[in-house]
MIVEXKE-510758 format. One line per field, with one value per atom (N, C-alpha, C): residue number from 1; atom name; x, y, z. Coordinates in pm, whole numbers. Layout:
REM residues N
n <- (NUM,...)
atom <- (CA,...)
east <- (X,...)
north <- (Y,...)
up <- (Z,...)
***
This chain:
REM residues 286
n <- (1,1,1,2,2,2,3,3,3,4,4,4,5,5,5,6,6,6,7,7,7,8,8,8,9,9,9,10,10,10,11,11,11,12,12,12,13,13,13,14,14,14,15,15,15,16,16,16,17,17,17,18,18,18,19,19,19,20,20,20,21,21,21,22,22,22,23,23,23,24,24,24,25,25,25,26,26,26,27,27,27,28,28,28,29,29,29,30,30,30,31,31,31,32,32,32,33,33,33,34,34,34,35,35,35,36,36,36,37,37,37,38,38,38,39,39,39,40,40,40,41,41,41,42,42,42,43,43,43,44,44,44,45,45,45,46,46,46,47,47,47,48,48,48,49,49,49,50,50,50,51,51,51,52,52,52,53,53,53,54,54,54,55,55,55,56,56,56,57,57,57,58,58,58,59,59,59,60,60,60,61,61,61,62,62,62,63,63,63,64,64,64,65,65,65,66,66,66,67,67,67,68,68,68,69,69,69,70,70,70,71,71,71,72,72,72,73,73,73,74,74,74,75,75,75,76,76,76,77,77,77,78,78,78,79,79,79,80,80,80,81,81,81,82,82,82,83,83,83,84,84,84,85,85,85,86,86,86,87,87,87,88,88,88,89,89,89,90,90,90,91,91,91,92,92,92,93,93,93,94,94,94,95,95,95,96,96,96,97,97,97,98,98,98,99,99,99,100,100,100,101,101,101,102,102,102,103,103,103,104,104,104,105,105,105,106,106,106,107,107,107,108,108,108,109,109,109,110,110,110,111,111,111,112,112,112,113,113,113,114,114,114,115,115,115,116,116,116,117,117,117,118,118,118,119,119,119,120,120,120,121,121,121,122,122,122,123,123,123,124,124,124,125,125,125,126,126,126,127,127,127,128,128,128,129,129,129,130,130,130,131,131,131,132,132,132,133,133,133,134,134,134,135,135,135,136,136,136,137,137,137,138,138,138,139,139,139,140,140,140,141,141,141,142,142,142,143,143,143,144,144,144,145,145,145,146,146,146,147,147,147,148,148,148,149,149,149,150,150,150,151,151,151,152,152,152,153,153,153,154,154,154,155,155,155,156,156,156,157,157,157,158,158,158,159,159,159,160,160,160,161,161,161,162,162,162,163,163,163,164,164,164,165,165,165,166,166,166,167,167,167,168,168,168,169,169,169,170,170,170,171,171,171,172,172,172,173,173,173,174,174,174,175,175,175,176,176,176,177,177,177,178,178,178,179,179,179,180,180,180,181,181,181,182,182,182,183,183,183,184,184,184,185,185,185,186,186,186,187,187,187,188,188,188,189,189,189,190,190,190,191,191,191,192,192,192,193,193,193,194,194,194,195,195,195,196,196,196,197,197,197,198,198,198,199,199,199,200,200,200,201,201,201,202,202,202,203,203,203,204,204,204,205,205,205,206,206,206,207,207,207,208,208,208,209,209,209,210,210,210,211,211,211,212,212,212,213,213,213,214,214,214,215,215,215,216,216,216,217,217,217,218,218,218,219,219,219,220,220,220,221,221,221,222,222,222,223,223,223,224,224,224,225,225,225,226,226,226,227,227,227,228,228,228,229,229,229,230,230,230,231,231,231,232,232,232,233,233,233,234,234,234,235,235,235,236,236,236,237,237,237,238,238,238,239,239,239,240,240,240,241,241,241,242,242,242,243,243,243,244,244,244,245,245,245,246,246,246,247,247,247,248,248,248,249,249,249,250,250,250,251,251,251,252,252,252,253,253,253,254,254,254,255,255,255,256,256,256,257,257,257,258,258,258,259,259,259,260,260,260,261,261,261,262,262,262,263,263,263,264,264,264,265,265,265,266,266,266,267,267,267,268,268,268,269,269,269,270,270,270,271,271,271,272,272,272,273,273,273,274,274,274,275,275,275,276,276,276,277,277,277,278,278,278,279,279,279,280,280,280,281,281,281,282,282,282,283,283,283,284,284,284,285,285,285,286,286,286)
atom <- (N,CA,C,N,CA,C,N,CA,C,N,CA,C,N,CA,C,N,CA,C,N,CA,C,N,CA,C,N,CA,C,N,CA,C,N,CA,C,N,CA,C,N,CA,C,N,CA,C,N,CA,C,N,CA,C,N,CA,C,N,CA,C,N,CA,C,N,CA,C,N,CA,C,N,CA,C,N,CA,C,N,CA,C,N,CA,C,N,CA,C,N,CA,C,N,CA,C,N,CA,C,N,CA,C,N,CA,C,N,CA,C,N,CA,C,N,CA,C,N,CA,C,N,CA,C,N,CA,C,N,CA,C,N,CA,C,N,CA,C,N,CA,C,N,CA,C,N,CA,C,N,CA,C,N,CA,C,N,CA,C,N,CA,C,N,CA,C,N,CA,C,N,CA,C,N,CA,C,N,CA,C,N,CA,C,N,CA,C,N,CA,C,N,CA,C,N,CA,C,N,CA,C,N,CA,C,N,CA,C,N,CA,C,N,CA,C,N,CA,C,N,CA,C,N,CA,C,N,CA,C,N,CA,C,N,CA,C,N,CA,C,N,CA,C,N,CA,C,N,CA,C,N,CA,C,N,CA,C,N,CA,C,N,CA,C,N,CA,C,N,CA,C,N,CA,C,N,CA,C,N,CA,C,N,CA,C,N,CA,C,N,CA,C,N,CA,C,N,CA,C,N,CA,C,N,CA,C,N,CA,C,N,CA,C,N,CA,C,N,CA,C,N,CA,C,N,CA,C,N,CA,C,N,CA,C,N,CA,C,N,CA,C,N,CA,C,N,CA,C,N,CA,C,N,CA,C,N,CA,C,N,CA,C,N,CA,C,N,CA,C,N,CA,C,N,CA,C,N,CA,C,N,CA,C,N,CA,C,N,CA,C,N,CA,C,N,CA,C,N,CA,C,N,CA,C,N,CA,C,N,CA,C,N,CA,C,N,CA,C,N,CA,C,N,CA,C,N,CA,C,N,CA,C,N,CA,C,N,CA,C,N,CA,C,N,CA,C,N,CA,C,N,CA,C,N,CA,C,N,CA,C,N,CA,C,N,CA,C,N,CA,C,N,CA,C,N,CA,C,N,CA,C,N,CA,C,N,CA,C,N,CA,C,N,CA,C,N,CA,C,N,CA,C,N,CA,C,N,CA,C,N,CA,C,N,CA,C,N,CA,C,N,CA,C,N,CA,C,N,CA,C,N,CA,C,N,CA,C,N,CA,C,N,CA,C,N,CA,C,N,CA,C,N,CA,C,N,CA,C,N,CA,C,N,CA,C,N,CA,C,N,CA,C,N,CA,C,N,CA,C,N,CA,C,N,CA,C,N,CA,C,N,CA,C,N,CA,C,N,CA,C,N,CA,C,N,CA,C,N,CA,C,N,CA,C,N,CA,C,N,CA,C,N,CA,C,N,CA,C,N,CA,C,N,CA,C,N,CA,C,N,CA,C,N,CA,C,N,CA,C,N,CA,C,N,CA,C,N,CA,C,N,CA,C,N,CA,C,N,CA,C,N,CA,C,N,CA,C,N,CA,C,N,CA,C,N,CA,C,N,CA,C,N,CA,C,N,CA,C,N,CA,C,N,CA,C,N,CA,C,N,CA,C,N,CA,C,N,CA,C,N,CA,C,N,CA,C,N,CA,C,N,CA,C,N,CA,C,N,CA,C,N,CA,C,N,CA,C,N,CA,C,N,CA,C,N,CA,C,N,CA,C,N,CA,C,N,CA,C,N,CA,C,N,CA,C,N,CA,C,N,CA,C,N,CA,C,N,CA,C,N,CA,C,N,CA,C,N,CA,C,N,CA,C,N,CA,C,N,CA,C,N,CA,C,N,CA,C,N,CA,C,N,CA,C,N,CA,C,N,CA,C,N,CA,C,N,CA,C,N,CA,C,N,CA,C,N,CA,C,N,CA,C,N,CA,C,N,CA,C,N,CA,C,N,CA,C,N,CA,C,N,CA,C,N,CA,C,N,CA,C,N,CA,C,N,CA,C,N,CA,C,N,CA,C,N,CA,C,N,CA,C,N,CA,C,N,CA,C,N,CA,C,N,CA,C,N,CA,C,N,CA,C,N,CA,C,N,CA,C,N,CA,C,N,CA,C,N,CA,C,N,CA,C,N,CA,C,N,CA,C,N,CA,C,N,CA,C,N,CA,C,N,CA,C,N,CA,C,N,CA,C,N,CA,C,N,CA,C,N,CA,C,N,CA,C,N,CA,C,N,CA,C,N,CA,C,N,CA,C)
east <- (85,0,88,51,103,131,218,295,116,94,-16,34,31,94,-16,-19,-99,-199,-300,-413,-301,-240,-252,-379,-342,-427,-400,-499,-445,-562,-540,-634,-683,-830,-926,-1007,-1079,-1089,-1263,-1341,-1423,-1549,-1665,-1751,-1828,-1963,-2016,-2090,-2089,-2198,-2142,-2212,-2137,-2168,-2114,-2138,-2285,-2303,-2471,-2586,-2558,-2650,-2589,-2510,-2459,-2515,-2588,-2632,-2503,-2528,-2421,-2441,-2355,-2350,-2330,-2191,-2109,-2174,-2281,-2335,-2410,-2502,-2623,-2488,-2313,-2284,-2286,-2244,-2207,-2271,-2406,-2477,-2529,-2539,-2551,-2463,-2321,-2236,-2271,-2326,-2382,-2504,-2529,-2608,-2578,-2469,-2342,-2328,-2364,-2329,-2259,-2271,-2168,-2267,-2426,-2525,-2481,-2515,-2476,-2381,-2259,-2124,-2121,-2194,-2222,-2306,-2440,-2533,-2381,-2303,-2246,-2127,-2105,-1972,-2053,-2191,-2288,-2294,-2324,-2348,-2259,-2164,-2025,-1976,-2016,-1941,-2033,-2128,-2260,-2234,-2171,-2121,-1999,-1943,-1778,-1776,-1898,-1926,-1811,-1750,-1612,-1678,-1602,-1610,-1526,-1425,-1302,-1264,-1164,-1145,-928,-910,-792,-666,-584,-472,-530,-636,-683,-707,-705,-674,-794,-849,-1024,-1024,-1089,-1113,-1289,-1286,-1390,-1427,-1496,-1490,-1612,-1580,-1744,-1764,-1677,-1667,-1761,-1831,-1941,-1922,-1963,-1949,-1846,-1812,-1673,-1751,-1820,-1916,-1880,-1860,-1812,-1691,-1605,-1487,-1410,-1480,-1509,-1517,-1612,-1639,-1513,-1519,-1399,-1259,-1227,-1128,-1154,-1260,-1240,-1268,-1257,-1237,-1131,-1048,-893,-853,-929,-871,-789,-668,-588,-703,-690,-884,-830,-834,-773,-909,-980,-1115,-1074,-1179,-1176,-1317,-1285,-1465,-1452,-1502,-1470,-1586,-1650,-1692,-1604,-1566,-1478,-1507,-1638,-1701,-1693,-1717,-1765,-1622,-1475,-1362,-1321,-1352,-1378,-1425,-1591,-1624,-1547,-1494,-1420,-1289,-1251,-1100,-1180,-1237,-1286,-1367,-1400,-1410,-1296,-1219,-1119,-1017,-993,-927,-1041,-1131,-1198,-1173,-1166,-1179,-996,-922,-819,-753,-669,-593,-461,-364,-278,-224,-356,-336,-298,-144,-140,-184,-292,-333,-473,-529,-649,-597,-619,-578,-730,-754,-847,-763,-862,-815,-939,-883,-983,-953,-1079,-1058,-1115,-1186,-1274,-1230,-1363,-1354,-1366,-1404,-1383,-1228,-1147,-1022,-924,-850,-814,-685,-592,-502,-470,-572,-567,-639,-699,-712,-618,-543,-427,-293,-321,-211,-234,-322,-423,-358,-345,-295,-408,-456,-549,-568,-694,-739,-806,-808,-894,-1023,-1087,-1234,-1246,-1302,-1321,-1466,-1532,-1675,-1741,-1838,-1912,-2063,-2092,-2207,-2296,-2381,-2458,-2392,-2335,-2239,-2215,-2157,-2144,-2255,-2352,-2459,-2521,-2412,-2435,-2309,-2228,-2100,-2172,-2286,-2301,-2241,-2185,-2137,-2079,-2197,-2201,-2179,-2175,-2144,-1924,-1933,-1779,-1716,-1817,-1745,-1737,-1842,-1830,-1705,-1663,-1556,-1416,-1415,-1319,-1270,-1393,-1376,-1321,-1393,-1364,-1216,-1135,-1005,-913,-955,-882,-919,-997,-1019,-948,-839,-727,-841,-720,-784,-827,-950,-1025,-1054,-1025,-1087,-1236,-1289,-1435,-1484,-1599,-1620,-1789,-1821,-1926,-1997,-2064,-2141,-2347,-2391,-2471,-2544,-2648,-2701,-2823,-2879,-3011,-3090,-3199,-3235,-3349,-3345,-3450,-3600,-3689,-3851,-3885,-4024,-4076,-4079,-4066,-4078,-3923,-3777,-3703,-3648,-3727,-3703,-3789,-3873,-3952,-3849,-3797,-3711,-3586,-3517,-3403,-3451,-3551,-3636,-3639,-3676,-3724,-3573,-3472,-3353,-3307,-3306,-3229,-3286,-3442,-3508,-3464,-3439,-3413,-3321,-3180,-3036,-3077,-3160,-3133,-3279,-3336,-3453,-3425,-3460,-3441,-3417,-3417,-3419,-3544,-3645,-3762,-3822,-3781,-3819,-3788,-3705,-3656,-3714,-3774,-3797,-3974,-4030,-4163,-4152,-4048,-4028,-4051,-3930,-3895,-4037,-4103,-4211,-4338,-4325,-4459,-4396,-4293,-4266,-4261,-4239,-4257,-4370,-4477,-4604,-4684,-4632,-4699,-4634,-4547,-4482,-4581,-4626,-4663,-4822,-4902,-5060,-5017,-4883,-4881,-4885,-4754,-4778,-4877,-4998,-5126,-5224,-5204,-5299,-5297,-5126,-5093,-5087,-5127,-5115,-4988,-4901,-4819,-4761,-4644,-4592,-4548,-4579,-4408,-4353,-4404,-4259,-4187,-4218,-4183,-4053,-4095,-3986,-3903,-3896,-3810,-3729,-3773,-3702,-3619,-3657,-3579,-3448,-3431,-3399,-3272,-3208,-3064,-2981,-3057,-3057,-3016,-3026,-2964,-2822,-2743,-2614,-2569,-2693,-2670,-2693,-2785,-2828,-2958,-2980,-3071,-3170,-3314,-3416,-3421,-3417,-3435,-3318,-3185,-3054,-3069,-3138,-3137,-3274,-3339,-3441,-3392,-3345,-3293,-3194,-3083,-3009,-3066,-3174,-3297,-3293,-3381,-3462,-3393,-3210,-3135,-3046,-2979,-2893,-2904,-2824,-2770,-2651,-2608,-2668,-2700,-2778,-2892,-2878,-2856,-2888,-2938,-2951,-3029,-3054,-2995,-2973,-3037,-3092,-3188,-3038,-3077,-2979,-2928,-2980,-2964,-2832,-2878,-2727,-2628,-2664,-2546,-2484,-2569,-2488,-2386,-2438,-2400,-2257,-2247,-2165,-2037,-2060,-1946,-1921,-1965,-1926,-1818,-1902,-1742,-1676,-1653,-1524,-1480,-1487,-1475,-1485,-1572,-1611,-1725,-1713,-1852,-1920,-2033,-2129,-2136,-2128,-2087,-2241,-2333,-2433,-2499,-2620,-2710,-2843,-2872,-3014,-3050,-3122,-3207,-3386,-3443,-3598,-3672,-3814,-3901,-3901,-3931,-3936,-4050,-4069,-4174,-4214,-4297,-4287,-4197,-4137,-4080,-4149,-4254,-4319,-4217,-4181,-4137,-3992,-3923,-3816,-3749,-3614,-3548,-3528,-3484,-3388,-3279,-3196,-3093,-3056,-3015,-2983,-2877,-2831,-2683,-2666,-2500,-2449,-2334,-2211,-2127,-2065,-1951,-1899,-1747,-1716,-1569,-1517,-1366,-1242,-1232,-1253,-1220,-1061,-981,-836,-781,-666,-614,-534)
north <- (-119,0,123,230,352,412,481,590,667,686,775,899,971,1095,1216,1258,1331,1426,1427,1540,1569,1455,1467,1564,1621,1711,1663,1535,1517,1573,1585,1614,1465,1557,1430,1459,1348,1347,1410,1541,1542,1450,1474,1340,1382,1312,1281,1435,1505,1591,1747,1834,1996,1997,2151,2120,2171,2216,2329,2226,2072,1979,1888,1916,1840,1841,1750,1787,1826,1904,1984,1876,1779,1688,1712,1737,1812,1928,2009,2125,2004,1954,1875,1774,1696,1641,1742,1854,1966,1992,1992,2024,1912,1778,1649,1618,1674,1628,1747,1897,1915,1846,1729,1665,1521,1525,1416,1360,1224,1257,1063,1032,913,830,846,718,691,831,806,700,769,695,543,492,357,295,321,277,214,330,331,195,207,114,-30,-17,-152,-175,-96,-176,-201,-146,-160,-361,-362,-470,-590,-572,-640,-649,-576,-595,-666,-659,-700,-841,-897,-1040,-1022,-927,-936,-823,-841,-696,-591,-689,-583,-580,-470,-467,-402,-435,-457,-445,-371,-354,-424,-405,-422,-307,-295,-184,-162,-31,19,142,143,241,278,428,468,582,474,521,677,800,881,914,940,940,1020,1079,1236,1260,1224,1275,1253,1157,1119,996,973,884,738,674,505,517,638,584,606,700,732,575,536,355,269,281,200,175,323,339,319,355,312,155,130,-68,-92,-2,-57,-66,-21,-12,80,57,165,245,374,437,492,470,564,630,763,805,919,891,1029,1043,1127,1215,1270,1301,1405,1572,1549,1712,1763,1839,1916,1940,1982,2009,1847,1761,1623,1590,1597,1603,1671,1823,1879,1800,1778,1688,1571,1516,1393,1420,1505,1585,1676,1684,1781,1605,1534,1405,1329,1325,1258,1384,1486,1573,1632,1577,1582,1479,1326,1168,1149,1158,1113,1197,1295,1422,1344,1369,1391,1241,1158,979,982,907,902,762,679,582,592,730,773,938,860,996,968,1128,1201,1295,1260,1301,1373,1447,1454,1369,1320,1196,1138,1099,1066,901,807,728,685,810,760,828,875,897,786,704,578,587,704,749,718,802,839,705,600,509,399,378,308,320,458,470,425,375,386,221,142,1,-90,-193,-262,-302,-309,-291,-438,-433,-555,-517,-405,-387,-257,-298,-196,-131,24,18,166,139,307,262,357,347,424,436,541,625,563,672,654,514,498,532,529,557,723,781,966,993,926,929,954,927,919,796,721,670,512,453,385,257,197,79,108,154,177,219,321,324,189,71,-7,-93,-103,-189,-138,51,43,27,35,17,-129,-250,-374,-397,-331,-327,-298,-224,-179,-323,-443,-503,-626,-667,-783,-883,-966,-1101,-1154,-1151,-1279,-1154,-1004,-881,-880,-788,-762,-621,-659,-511,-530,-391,-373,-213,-192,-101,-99,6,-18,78,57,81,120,217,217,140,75,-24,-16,-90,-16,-22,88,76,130,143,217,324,377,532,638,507,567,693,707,786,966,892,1050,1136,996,1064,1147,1108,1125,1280,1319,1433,1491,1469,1543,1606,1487,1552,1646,1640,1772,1867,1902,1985,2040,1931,2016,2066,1988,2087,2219,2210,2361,2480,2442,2519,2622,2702,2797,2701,2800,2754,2720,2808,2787,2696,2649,2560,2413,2398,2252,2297,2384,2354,2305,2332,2306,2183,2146,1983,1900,1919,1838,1804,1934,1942,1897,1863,1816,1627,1625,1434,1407,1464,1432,1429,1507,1519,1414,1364,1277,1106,1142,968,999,1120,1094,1033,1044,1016,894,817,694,589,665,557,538,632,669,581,579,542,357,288,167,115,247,203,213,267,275,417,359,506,597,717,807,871,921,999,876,807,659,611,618,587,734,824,944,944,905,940,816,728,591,597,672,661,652,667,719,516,452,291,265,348,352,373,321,350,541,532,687,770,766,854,948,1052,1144,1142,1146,1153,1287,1397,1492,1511,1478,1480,1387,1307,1195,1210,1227,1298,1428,1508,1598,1506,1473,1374,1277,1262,1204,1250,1351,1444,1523,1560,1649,1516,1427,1338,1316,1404,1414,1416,1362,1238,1116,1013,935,806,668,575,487,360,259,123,-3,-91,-201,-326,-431,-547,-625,-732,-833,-832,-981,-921,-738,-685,-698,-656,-661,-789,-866,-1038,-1084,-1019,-1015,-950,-820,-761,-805,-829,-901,-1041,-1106,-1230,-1240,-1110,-1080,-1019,-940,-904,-949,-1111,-1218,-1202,-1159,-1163,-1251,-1321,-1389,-1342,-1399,-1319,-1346,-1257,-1315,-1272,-1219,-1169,-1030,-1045,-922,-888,-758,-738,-631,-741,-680,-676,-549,-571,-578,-622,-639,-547,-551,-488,-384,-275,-173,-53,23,130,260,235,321,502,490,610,669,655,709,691,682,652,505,486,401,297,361,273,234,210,53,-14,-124,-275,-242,-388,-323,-506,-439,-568,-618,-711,-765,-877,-836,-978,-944,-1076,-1098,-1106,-1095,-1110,-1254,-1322,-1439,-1460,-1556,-1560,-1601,-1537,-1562,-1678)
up <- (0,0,0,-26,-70,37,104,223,250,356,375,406,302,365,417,513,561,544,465,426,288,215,62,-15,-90,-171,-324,-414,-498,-662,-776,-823,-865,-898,-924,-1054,-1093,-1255,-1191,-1296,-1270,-1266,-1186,-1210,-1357,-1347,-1514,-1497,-1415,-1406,-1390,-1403,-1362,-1250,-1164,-1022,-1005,-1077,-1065,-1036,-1091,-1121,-966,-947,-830,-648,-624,-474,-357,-272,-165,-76,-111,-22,128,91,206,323,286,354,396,365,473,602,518,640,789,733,821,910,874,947,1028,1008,1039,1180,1132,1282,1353,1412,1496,1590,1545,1640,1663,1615,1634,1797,1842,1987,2008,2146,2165,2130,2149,2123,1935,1868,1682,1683,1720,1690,1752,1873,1904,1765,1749,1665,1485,1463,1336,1410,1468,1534,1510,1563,1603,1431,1341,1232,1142,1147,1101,1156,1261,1339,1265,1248,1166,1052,967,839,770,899,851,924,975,1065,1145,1263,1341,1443,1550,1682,1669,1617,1615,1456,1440,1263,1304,1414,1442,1328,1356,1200,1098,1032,876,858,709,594,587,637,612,473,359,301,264,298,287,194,60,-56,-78,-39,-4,143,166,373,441,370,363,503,626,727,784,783,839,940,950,1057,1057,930,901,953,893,903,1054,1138,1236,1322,1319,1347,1321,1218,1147,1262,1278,1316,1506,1553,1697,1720,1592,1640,1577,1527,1541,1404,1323,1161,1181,1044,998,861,887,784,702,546,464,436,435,422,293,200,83,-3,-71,-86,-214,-299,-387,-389,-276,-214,-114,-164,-25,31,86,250,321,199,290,338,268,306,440,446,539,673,673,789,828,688,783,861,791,853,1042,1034,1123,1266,1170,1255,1341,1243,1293,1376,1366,1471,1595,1595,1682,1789,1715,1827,1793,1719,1678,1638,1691,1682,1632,1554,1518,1494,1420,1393,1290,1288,1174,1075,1162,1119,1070,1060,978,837,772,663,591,575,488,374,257,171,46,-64,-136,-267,-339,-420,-514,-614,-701,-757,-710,-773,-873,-977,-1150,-1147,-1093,-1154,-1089,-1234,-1233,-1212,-1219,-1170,-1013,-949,-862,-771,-795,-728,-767,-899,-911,-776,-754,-635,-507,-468,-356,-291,-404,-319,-277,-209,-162,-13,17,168,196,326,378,365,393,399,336,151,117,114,160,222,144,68,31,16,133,145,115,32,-48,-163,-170,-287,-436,-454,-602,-671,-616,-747,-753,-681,-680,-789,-850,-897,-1049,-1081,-1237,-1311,-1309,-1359,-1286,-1225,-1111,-1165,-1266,-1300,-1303,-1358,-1368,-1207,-1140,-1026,-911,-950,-866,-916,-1049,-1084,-1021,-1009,-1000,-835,-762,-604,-591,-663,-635,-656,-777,-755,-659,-530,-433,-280,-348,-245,-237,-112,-155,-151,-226,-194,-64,-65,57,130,87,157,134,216,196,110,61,-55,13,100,142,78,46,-24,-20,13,-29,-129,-225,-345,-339,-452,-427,-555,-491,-532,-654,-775,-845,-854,-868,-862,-973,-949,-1085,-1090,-998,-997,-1012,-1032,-1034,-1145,-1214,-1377,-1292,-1249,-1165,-1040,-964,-875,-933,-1021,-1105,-1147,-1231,-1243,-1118,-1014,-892,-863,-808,-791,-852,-921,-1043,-984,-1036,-983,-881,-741,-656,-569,-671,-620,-719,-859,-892,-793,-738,-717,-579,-512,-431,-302,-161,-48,-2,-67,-33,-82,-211,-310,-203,-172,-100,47,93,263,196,116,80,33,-46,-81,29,93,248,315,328,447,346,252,185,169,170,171,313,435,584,589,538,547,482,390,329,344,438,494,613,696,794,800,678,614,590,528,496,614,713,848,915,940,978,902,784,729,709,726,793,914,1002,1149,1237,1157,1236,1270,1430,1430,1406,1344,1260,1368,1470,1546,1626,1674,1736,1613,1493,1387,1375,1356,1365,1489,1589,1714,1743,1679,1680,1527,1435,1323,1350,1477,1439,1499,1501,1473,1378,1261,1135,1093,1133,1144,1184,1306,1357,1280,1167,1075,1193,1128,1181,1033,1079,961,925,921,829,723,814,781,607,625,520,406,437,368,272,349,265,165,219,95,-3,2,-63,-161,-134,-220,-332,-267,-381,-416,-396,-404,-560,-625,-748,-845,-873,-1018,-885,-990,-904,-1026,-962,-1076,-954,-984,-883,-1000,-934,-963,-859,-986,-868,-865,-753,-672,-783,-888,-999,-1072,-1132,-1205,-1086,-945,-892,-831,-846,-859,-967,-1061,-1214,-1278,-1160,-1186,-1076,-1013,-879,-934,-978,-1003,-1119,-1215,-1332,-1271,-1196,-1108,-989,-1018,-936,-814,-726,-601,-545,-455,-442,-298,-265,-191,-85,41,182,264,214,273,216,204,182,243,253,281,128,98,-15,0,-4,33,-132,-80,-214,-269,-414,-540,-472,-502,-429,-572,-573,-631,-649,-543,-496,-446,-456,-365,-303,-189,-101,-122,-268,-254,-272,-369,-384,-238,-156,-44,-74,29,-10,29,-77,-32,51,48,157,80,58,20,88,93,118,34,-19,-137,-90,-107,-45,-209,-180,-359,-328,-412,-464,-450,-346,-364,-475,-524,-652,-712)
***
């Protein structure tokens, strides 16, 4: 693996998209780790430990492909990974840099960096990890079939490649439309968005019987996610593709990985949104 040299600044190949069309990833993490506390960071540790089937992740090679908050890799690293973390939004770079000198001042066994996984350069240098992990991300890249090939290259043999995806419905061609819409539309334009899809998950749980603030106040079970925090990333999370479990069987198996575990849910309309699977495929030893 490559010298980690400290808050490297390297260039990166642009993604498929301009930035105008691009959701501010980074401004919603920002605002996300102000309500950052020790229960979040347990919940992300708890599902992290769930993913990698281990307690500990002890001197293995962690990379965190999309680090947006800094929150996985955050986890990662208080169970004992060495964390290489990178982003290609610079605020989301920012938060993770601002994560880790927060819990881990002056480690030199966590480097943040800025980074793009379509530039092949720049992940050629990168070397291979025991647990390679992006979660929600490749498919904000534009270009998500290629970005998952080129992540699987950074995973050694008999390493783990954990990611999760958003999954496809029928309604994904409308959401794709909506997004756009609404990284370009005002401030006011997205607080009326937001508060008209809370409003209308809240008629849905009501109208199934179940609880919505009971589920909001419980959300951060979610690998310490906060629900508005994510909603908003919903709604602008742009460029946007979404893929069902059969291509991504399809596609790991030609890039010889085989399958160590998934949660994949039923085919849905997607109303309320894609979701995602959550996968796990180990490298095939060579």
């Amino acid at each position: 693996m490559m010298p980690l040299d400290r808050d490297t600044i390297d260039t990166v190949r642009p993604h498929a998209f301009v930035t105008s069309d691009r959701f501010a990833f980074g401004e919603n993490w920002k605002s996300f780790l102000d309500s950052l506390d020790d229960n979040r960071v347990a919940e992300a540790e708890k599902s992290l430990q769930g993913l990698a089937g281990r307690e500990r992740l002890d001197g293995l090679r962690f990379i965190d492909i999309g680090s947006g908050s800094g929150l996985s890799s955050l986890a990662a690293r208080r169970l004992g990974a060495v964390v290489r973390s990178f982003d290609y939004d610079a605020q989301s770079v920012a938060c993770t840099r601002s994560l880790r000198d927060r819990f881990f001042p002056n480690d030199p066994d966590w480097l943040v960096e800025p980074g793009s996984i379509l530039d092949r350069d720049y992940i050629g240098k990168l070397g291979e990890f025991d647990i390679v992990y992006s979660w929600g991300v490749l498919h904000h890249t534009g270009a998500m079939r290629e970005a998952i090939a080129n992540a699987s290259q950074l995973v050694v043999p008999e390493g783990l490649f954990i990611l999760a995806l958003y999954r496809k419905t029928r309604l994904c061609r409308m959401w794709a439309l909506e997004k756009r819409w609404y990284c370009q539309t005002s401030s006011r334009g997205k607080a009326f968005a937001l508060g008209l899809y809370v409003a209308l998950m809240r008629v849905a749980f009501a109208a199934l019987r179940r609880d919505f603030d009971s589920y909001v106040a419980n959300y951060r079970s979610k690998r310490g996610m906060d629900y508005r925090h994510d909603v908003h990333d919903w709604l602008g999370g742009y460029p946007y593709e979404s893929i069902d479990s059969e291509e991504v069987a399809l596609i790991m198996r030609n890039l010889g990985l085989s399958h160590v575990r998934s949660e994949v849910q039923p085919y849905s309309t997607g109303l309320f949104g894609s979701g995602c699977d959550e996968y796990v495929y180990a490298k095939l030893p060579q």
